[in-house]
Each structure stands twice: as C-alpha cells, then as structure tokens.
N, C-alpha and C positions, 0 to 999 in steps of 0.2 A: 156477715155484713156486706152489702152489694155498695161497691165504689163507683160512683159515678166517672163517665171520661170529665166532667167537668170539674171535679176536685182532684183529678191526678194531676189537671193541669194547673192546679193551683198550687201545688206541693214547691217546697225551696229547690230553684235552679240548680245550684249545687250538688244537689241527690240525683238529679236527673242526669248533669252532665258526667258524674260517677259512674250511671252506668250505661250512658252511652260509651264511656271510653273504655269499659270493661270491654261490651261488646266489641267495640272495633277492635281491641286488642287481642280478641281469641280470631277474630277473623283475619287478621294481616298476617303476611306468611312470616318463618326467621329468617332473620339474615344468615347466608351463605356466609362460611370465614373464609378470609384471604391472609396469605402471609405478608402479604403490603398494599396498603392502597396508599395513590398520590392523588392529593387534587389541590384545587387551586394552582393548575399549572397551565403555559401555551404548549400544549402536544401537537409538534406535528408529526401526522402519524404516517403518512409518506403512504396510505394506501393507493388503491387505484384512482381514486376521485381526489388523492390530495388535501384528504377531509383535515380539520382541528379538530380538537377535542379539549377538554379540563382535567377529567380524571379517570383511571386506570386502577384496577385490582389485580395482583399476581398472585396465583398457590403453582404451589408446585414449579415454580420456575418456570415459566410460562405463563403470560396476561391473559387472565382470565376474562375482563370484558374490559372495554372501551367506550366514554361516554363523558356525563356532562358529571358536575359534583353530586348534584341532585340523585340523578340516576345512580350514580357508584354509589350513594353513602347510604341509598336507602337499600337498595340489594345484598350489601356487603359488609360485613366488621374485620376488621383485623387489629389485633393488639398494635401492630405495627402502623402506622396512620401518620404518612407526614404530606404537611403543608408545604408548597413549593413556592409561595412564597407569588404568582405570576412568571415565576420563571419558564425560559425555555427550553422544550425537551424534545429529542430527537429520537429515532432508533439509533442505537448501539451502532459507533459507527465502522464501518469497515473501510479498510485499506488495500485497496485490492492488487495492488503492485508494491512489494517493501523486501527486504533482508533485516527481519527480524532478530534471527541469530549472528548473522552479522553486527546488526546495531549491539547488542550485547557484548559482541567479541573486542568492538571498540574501543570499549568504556578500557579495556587496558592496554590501549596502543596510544601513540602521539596523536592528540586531537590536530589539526595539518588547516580546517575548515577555515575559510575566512581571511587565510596568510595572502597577505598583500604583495609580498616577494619571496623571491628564495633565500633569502637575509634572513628574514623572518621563522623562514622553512628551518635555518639550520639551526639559528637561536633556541626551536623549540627544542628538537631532538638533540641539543647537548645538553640543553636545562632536565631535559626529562632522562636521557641516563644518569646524569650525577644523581638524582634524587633516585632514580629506578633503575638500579645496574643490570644488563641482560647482557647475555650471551648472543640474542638474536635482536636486533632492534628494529620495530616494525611501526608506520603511520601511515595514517590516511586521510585524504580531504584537499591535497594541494591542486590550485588550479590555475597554471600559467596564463587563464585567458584574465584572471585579476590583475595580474602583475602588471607596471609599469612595460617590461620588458616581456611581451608575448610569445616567448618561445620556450619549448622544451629548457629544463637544465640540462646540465650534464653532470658526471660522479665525481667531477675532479676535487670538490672542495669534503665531498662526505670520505672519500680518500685520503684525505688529509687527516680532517676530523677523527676517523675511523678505521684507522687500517687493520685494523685485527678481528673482528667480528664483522658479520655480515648484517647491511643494512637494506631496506626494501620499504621506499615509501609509497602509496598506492594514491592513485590521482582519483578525485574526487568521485567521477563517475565509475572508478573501479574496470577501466579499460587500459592504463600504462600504466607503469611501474619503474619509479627512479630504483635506480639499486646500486651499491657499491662496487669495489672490483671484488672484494671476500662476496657478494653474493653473486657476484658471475662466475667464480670460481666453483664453487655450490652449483651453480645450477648446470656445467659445463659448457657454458657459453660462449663462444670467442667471434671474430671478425669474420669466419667463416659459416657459422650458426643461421641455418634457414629454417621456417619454420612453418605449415603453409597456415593461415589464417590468424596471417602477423607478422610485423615486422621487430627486424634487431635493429635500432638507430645509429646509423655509425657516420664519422666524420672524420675524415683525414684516414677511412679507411678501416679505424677502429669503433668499438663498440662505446656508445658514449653513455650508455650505463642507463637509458631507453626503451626498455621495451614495451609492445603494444600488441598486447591480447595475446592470441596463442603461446611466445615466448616464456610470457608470464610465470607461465605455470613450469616450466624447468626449475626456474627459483623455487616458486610457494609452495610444489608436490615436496619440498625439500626442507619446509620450515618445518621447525617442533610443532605438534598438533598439539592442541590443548586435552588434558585430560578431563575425565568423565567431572571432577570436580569444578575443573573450570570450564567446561561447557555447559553443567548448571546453574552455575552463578550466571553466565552470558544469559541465558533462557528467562533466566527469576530477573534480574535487572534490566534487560528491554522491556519483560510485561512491565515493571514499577514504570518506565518513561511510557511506554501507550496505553496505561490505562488514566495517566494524568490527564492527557491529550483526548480522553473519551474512547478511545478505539475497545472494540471488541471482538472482532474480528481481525484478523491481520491474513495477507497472503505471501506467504515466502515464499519466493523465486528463485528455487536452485538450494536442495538439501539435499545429503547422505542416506541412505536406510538407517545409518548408526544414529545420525542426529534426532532420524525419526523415531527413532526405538524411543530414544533417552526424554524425547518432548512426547510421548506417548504413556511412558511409565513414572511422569511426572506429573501428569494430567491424571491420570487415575488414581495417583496416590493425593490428588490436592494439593499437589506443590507449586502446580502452573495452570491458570487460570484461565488462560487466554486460549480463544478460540483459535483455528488455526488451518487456515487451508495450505497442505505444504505440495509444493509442486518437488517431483525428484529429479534430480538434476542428474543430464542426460548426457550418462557415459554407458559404452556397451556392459559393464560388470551391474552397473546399477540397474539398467532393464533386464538383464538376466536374472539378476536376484527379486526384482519387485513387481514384472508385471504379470508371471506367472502366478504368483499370490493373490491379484487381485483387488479390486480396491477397499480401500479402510475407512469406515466410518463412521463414528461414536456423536455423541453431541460437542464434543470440544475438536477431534481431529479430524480432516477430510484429505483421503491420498487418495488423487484417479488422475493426477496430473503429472506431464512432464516438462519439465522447464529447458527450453532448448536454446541456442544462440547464433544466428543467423549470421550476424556483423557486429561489430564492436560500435564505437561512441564516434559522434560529428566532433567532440571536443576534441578529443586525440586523433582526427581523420583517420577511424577506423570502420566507420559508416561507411557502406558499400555504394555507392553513389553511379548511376545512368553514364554520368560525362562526370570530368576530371573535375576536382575543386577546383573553385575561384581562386584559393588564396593559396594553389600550390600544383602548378601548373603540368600534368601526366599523371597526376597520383589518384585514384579512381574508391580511396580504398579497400578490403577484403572482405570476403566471404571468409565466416570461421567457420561456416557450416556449408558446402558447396550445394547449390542448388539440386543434382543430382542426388545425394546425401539425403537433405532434405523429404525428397518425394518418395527415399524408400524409408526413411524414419515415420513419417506420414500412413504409408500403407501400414506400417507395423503397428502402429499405435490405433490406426482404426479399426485394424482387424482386433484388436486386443481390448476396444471399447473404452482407452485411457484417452483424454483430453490431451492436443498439443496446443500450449505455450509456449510461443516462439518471440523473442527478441530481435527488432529489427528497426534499424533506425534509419536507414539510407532509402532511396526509391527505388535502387535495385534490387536492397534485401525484401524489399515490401513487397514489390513484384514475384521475384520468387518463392515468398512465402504464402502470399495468395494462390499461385499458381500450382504451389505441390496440394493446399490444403483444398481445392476446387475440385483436385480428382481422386484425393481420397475420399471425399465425404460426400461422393457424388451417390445417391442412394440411402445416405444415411439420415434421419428424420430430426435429430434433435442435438448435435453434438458441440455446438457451444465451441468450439475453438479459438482459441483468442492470440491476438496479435497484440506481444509484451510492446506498447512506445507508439510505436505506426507514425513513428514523428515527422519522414519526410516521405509525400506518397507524391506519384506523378500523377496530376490531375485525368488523366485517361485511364487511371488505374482506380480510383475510387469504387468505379462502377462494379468492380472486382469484389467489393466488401458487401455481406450479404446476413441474414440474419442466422446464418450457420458460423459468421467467423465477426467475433466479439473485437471491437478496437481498445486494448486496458491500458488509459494515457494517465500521464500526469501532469496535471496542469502546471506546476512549478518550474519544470523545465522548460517548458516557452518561457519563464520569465526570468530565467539563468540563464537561458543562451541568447534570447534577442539585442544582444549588447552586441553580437561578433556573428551571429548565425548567417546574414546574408554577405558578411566577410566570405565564409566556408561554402555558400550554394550559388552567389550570385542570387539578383534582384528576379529573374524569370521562374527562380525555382520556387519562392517563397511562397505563393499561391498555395503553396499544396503542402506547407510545413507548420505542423501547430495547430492543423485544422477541425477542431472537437465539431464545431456546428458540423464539418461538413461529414466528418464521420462518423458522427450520430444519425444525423440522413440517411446515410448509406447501408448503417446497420441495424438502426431501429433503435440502439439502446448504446450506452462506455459507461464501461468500469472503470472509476477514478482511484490512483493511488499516489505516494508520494513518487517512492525509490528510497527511502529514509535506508541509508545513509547518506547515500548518494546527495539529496534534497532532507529539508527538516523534519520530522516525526509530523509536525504540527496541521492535523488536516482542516484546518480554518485556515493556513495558508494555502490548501489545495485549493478550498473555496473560493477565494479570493484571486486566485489567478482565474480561475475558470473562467467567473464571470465579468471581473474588472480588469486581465488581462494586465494588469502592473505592479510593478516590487512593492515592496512595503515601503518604500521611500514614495508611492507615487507617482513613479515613471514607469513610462511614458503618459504625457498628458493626454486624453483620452484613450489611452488604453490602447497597447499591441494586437494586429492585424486584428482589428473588435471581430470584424465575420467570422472569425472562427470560436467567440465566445461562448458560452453556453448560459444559460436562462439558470433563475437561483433555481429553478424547480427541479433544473433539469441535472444541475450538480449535483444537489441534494439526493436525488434519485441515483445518481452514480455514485452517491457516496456510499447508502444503503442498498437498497432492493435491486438496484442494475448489477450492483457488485453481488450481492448474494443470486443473481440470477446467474452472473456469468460462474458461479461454484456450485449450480445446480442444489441452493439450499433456498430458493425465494418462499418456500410453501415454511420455511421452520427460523426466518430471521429474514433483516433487513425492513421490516417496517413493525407499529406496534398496531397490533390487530390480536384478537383472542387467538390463542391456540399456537401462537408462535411461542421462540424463547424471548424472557425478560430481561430481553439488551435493552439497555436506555441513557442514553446521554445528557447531562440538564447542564445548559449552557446559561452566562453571567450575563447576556446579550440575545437579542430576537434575529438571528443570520438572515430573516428572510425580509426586513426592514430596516433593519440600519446600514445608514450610511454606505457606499463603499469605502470608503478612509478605515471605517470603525471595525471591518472585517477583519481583520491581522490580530486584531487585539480582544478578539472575544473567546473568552477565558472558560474553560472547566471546570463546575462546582462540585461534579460528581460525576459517580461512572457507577455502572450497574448490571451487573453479570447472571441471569436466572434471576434475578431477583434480590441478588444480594450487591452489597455496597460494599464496592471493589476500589471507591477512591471516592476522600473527599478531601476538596482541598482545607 
C-alpha cells in the first residue's frame, strides 16, 4: 500500500514526536563521567583574563572542564552532583609565607597571643603548669609593643615564679626570647655571652633574660625535641586549622630533612593531606645532606627551596636598618646572616639549581639580599628567588627587584606594626615600608602569606589588609599608607596563581582551569564585592583537595 506524504502528516503528533526523540537520542553523544561536578556557583577562576564561571567537573583529581551549568551538565554525569547554592568559589587557596609545623607545635605551648601585659604573660604560664606540669615550660605570642608599658621584660618575676625548671617564652614574631635564669644556665649564657647576629640584653651589667635572635638558639638547640609521635599530631592538627580556613597549599619557611621525611611518609600513606611547599632551613649539615639529593616532587610535596635569614624582626630591633632607629638612638640592628655569607650561599644555591628564600625586614637586609641574589642569577633564565617580608626597602633600591626576584609579603603585618613602626624608622623611612603596590611594580607579580603563627592562619584577613589596609576594628579610617594597597584582583592572584608561580607549580594549581589539580575553596561571602568592613568575616563552607572534601563546616 503507497502512503501518501499527506496522510503521514495527518497521523497523531504524539507518534511523530516518539520518533523524533528516538532519533535525536541515537544522535547525541554520552555524557563523559566526572567524580564531582559543581554548579550553581560564583567561580572565580583566577585564570589569565579573570574569567567567572558557574560550573566545574573533576575526574581524577583534576578539573576536567570549566563553564557555565548548561555546558557542565550536558557534557558531564557524575553520581556526585552538588549545588552550590550561588555561593563563592575560589582556587585552593595558598599561603605562601607560614610555619606550618610550627603552628602545630603550638597547640601544646602557652597560647601568649593577644596578652595585654606581662601580668597577663605570667597569669597564663602559672595557670597552664598547674593544669600541665612540665619539666620544660615553653610559650609564645607575647608582644611588648600591646602593653601599656613598651618595653622588654625582664626574668626577675619568672624566677620567682620558677626557679627550678627552665622557662622560654618566644615573642610573637619569633625573633626574642624571655627566658629564666634555669634556661640560661641551659643554654650557657652569662653577662659575658656574645653572639654575632644577636644580642644578649643586659642591664646593670647582667643578662636580663632577653635574648634576640642568634642567642636564641643556645637555649632552644637545648630543649627536649618532640618525638616522632608528637611531631605527627603537630603536622595532622595545623592541616585540621588550614583547611578550616580554605588553605591548600601552605609554604613552610624553615624545616629539618627529619621533618621532611615524616610530612613525606605521611603524605603517602594519607595521613596528611595538605599540600606543601617546604623550604629547608639553612644550616651547613642540612645543605650537605639535601642539596646533593636533589629536588623532591610529588603532587602534595615540593623541596627545591632554601629558607635563609638575613636579619631578625623591627619588633625586637633586630631588623638591619641603613641608619640607627628612631626609637633608640646607635642601635642599627644585625645581620644574622652577613652580607658576604650571603653572596657565597647564593653562588652555591644557584650552582645547585635550589631557590633562595631569604628573610629580610630592615633596608639594609633588603639591600644586601638583592645585591648577593643580582650576581648569582646573573645568567640564569627563570629562577624565581624570592625575598621572605621585603618589609622595609630604601626607595632607591626598589629598582633592585626584578622579575627573577619574587617579593612573598604579608599583608597583616603592615597592620600589626603601623600602631609603633614609624616609632622604630622615623617618618622619612616610611615611604618604602609596607609597600605591596610599589613591589608588585617592580616585580611583575607577590606572593601573599600570613606568617601564621607569627599573624592568624586566617587568609581573609591577608585579604583585607591588602587591600583596605586596616585592623578588623577599622583603623585607621581610610586605610594605612593606601599607596601601597593592592587591587582585590590583584590579592587574590597573590593568594593563588602568583603564589603557585613563585613555587614553580602555576601550570598544576593556583587557579581553576582543566587540567590543573581540584583545589577549590567555596566561601559564605563574594570577597570581590562586599563591603570592606564585611571582609574579616567571610567564612569557609568548605575546602576541597583533588577533589575530595577535606572540610565542611
């Protein structure tokens, strides 16, 4: 029987549209599986154009594409399928200046942070041996420049307190050290005790139980070291505080090979999560044993770095400074690492193809650190060297910073020390202290980090210093010296991709793009639109590792 085209098209719509949807159905490709797609979200993906996005598919621990919901949800299935609700998301964020293991080591010392006096100071550390008796009693966090009374302590009262064990409290920034007379007996200390890069504080002659940077370490090379047991629980309890905080990446400044081993074979076994650039901290036994090995690199560890120390803190006038402080008239303070030193650690590490990170806070450390790393890497094409702080640089010396030498600041310290800093430099130095705009100019790109412990874990307050330059209280009212502010774009980028560029991983992290890994942070708040007031307070919903959910609140 011959069908006419005019009775097929008389036949019920229904049967027709049956198999039209046949056919489109054998013609549409399948969906690709993913082990997580997001959508419904604000992505910023921090690539090169600063693009947005809605929604993201991961396999394998790495984002597989980037797009709108549309695009993700027709390409892609995954059992795993969550709604974000419009929330905001960032890459994984990195910290590219912190003491990770440090922060860990903490959690079982006298918390010191915040103490308004030395009243205060001593109230904690009696409350905390009666409840936690030790043999060695250790804290940290105290900062004379909060006190009513701005000046050093002295040991007379912990002597009192504590004449039979030895006590050692560590100042905020981790450059003096109160200590008892049982730990200057320990450390072989006396009235006579020189030390070069650092002072023993003494008054009326004797040692008033003060010491500032080099000294230090007679004490601390002399405390009980934690064992392998508690140097794990340190490692596992910072990752639980930074990954609350969004971080996935961290950058520790100054580790052991031992420590590296132990955050090595805890990373492989899945005990520790967190990414980890470790810089080795730079004594002659440590480069003897680690640079002949080589650098290390897996997806969670990166060692090609070595963490060095130029000058100590402006807080405890350890900062190496051009001309004498304002606030204490001959005192210039030291070099812990002498500039000649320096220039031959420099040559050694270039030849050896390891990154120097160097700590330098004064404008004379700055200057000689620029100046050693100018004529090692004269020649060398790509080598990323970065300058730990670069907090107080002599405006003629800027010009010094170059796209071979990385500035990794923290923005919370301009907002710690501008209460007292031009106390410590005078008003002619300030120009050149604090200065992110003017060292991003100069370098093309800064890696932003806290110092956590030093400063709080919290990199929404890095944020917020950056670019509104004032405490969480809101001072100062329009914001500390604004010119050296930075742009939210421009933070944001140092939080991710400028920092994974100054660790030579920008191709494998630091923004969300296909083919990277599945860092991803999803914040309670839009960072790149609300408020400055409302920045301190935007919170962590989640945190996300490869692709897995490594924190929710």
């Amino acid at each position: 029987m011959k069908i006419s085209y005019s009775s097929f098209l008389q036949r019920p719509i229904a049967g027709f549209s049956l198999v039209l949807l046949l056919m489109l159905a054998s013609c549409s490709p399948e969906k690709e599986q993913a082990d997580l797609i997001v959508y419904n979200a604000k992505v910023y993906t921090v690539d090169d154009a600063f693009s947005t996005a809605s929604a993201f598919a991961v396999k394998d621990g790495k984002f597989l594409a980037v797009g709108s919901d549309a695009d993700i949800q027709q390409a892609y299935a995954s059992a795993d399928s969550w709604d974000a609700g419009g929330q905001t998301i960032v890459p994984g964020l990195i910290d590219a200046h912190c003491h990770f293991f440090g922060l860990g080591l903490n959690q079982g010392a006298v918390d010191l942070v915040g103490t308004t006096s030395y009243e205060e100071v001593l109230q904690k550390i009696v409350a905390f041996q009666e409840e936690n008796p030790s043999e060695y009693l250790y804290g940290r966090g105290w900062d004379q420049n909060d006190w009513e009374v701005k000046e050093f302590p002295t040991k007379k009262a912990l002597d009192s307190l504590f004449p039979d064990i030895p006590v050692a409290l560590e100042r905020v920034d981790g450059h003096a050290l109160l200590v008892n007379q049982k730990a200057l007996d320990l450390g072989g200390i006396n009235a006579s005790t020189r030390v070069p890069g650092g002072e023993v504080i003494l008054a009326n002659g004797q040692p008033t139980g003060v010491l500032v940077d080099s000294p230090m370490d007679l004490v601390m090379s002399r405390w009980p070291a934690p064992d392998q047991e508690a140097q794990t629980r340190a490692l596992q309890q910072a990752e639980e505080i930074c990954l609350s905080y969004g971080l996935t990446t961290v950058n520790d400044a100054g580790l052991s090979p031992e420590v590296i081993g132990l955050i090595n074979d805890l990373q492989q076994s899945d005990e520790l999560k967190m990414r980890i650039y470790a810089m080795i901290s730079n004594t002659p036994q440590n480069l003897d044993l680690m640079l002949p090995e080589g650098k290390i690199k897996t997806d969670r560890l990166n060692v090609r770095s070595v963490k060095v120390y130029a000058d100590g803190a402006l807080g405890s006038r350890g900062a190496a400074l051009k001309a004498p402080y304002s606030d204490q008239a001959g005192h210039f303070g030291a070099m812990i690492t002498p500039a000649e030193d320096l220039e031959a650690l420099a040559e050694r590490l270039a030849i050896a193809g390891f990154q120097m990170n160097t700590h330098a806070i004064g404008d004379s450390a700055n200057i000689a650190v620029l100046r050693a790393y100018r004529a090692a890497l004269d020649g060398l094409e790509d080598p990323r060297w970065k300058i730990e702080h670069a907090q107080i640089v002599g405006l003629e010396d800027f010009e010094q910073f170059d796209s071979k030498i990385i500035p990794s600041i923290q923005p919370t310290h301009a907002t710690s020390d501008m209460y007292w800093a031009e106390d410590r430099l005078g008003a002619e130095r300030m120009p050149g202290a604090y200065a992110f705009s003017q060292l991003l100019d100069a370098s093309g790109i800064v890696a932003l980090g806290t110092d956590f412990p030093v400063e709080f874990v919290n990199p929404m307050f890095t944020f917020y210093a950056a670019v509104a330059r004032m405490d969480n209280s809101g001072y100062p009212e329009g914001g500390f010296q604004m010119e050296g502010a930075l742009s939210r774009e421009e933070a944001l980028r140092g939080m991710t991709i400028w920092a994974a560029y100054s660790n030579f991983e920008e191709d494998e992290k630091g923004s969300i793009e296909a083919g990277k890994m599945g860092d991803f942070t999803v914040l309670d708040a839009d960072l790149m639109e609300a408020p400055n007031e409302a920045l301190p307070e935007i919170g962590v919903v989640r945190t996300y590792l490869g692709g897995e959910l490594v924190f929710e609140k």
